[in-house]
N, C-alpha and C positions, 0 to 999 in steps of 0.2 A: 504493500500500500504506500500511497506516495504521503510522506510526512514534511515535502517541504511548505512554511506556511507562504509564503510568499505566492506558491501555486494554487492554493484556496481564495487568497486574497484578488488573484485576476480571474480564477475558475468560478466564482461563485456570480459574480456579476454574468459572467461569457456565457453562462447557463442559462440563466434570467432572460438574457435579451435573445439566443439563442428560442428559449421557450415562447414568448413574446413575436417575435416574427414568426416562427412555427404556426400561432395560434390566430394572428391577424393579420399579418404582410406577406403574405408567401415565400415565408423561408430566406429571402434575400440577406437578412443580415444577420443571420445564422450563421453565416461560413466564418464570420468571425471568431468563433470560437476555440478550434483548430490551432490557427497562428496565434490567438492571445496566450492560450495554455501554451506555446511552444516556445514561448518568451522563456518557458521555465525549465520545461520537460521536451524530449524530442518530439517530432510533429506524428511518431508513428506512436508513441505511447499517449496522445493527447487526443489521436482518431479512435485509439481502442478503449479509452476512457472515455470518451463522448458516447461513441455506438450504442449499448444500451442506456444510457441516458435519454437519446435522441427515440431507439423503440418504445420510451413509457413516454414521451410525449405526444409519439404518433399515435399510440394507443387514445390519452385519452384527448385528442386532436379529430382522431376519425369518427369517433362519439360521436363528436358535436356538429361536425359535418357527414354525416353519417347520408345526408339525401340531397346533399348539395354538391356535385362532384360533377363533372362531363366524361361520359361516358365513350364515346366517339375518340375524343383523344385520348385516355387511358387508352384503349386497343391502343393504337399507333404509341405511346409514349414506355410502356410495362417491358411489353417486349424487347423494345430496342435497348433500353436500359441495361436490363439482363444480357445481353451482348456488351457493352461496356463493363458492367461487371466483370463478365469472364474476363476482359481485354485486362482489366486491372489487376487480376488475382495472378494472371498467367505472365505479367511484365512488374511483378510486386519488386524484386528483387533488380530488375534495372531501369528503373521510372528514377528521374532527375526532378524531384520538387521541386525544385527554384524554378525551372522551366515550363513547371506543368504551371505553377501560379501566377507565371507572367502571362502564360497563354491564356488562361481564364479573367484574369484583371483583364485582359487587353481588349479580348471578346467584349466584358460587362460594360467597361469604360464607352469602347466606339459604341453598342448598340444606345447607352443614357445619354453619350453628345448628339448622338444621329435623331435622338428623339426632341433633344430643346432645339437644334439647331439648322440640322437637316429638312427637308422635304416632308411635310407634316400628310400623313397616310389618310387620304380621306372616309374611305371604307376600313373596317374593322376586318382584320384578313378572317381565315377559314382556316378548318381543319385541315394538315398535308402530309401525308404520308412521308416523302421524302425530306421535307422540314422538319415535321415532330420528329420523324426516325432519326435523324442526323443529329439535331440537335439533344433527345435522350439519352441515346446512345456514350453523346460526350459527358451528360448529365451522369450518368451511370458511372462511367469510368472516372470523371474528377470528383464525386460524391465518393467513391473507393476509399480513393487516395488520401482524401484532404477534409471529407465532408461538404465539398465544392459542389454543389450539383445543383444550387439555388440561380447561379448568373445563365448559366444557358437553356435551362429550363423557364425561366424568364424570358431569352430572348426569341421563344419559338410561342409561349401563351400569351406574354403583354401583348400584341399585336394584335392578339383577336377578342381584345377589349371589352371579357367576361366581365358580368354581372360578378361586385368587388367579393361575395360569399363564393360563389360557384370558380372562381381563380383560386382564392384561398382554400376551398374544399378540393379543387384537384391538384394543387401543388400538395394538398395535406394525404391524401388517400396515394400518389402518386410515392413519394418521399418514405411512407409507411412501408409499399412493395419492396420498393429500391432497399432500403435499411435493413429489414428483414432480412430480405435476399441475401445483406452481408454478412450475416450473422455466421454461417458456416466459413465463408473463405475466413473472415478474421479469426473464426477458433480454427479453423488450420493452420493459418500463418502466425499462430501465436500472441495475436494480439488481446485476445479473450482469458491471458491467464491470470492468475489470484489477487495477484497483487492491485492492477489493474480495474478487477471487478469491484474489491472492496473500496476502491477508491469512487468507483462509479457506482455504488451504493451509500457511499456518507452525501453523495453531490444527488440524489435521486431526487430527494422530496421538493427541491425545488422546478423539476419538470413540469406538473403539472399545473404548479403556482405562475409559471411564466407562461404557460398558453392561454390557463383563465385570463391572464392579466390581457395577451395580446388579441382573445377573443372579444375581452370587455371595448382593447380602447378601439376592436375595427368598427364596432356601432358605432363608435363617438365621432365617426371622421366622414365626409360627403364624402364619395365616391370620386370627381374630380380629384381631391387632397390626399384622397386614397392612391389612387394610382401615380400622383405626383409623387406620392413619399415614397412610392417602390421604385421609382427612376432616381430619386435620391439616394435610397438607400441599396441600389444594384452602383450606384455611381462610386459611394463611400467605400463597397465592397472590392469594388474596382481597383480602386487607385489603393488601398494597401494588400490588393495582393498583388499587383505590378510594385509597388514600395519594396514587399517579400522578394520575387523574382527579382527583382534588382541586385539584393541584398547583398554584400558578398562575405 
């Protein structure tokens, strides 16, 4: 179990907001969590201390959107995932971090400037086989690695400018698949042993505290401010994980 306190002291907030996005922004600034633990502890003991953290949230996350989900892009989004998966379990051992988090910051960054700055989408795109699959897929394999998989599953749903519950219910029902899913490769590769678990059991009870919290404030927010906070907060995500990738 990890006894340094210094690690509790960033772990304990990274949870909260972690849970909190989980529960009302679609996941976006959850990926934070990962790099802040890793301020302290490596980034592969700070992914295997999240993981079941992250499954009692989705638990009780998929509760509460339990009939608000889109079912059309789950088909397209589940399966391609689980292809990213595998890609990450079978390349665990020579996957480059700094590169894989400059490439996701880089992703999240262009798609939030492309959206204040760029060419403003007049039509709310559609579901796309080739989109959602491409972009899951990547979802699945930097959700692996890093717990990443909030920026590009972003940049394949915000475009089709879901109803603010029915975005939050299928990044939440989506996120639940994918997590689970990792359950067996990270207890193969070691990332599920004792010491690890007991640490992700002293940080548990704050799971579900931080999705009430992020379920409570997405009522509190219109729907325009809503969506504006998730191009903010894929932006914030952005730029410290190219910050990370840069790192040296």
């Amino acid at each position: 179990m990890i006894d340094i306190t210094l690690f509790y002291i960033i772990a304990v907030p990274a949870v909260l907001v972690t849970g909190i996005s989980k529960g009302g922004f679609g996941s976006g600034l959850g990926v934070l969590a990962v790099p802040a633990m890793a301020l302290v502890v490596s980034p592969v003991q700070a992914a295997g201390v999240m993981l079941p953290i992250l499954c009692v949230m989705d638990a009780v996350g998929i509760w509460n959107y339990r009939r608000s989900w889109d079912l059309p892009n789950m088909k397209i989004m589940v399966p391609a995932a689980v292809i990213g998966i595998v890609v990450g379990t079978l390349m665990f051992d020579y996957m480059n971090e700094q590169a894989i988090r400059l490439l996701i910051g880089s992703i999240a960054l262009i798609f939030a400037l492309d959206h204040w700055v760029g060419r403003r989408q007049a039509e709310p795109a559609g579901t796309s086989v080739i989109k959602g699959g491409f972009w899951s897929a990547v979802a699945g394999f930097t959700s692996f690695v890093a717990h990443a998989g909030g920026p590009p599953m972003s940049v394949y749903l915000l475009p089709q400018r879901l109803d603010r519950a029915l975005f939050v219910g299928t990044t939440v029902v989506f996120f639940t698949a994918v997590n689970y899913a990792k359950l067996l490769p990270y207890w193969w590769l070691g990332q599920l042993e004792a010491g690890n678990l007991m640490t992700s059991l002293v940080l548990m009870p704050l799971a579900p505290i931080g999705v009430w919290l992020g379920i409570w404030l997405r009522d509190k927010i219109s729907p325009p401010i809503f969506y504006e906070t998730c191009y903010v907060f894929l932006a914030i995500v952005g730029a410290k994980l190219v910050w990370d990738g840069l790192a040296l």
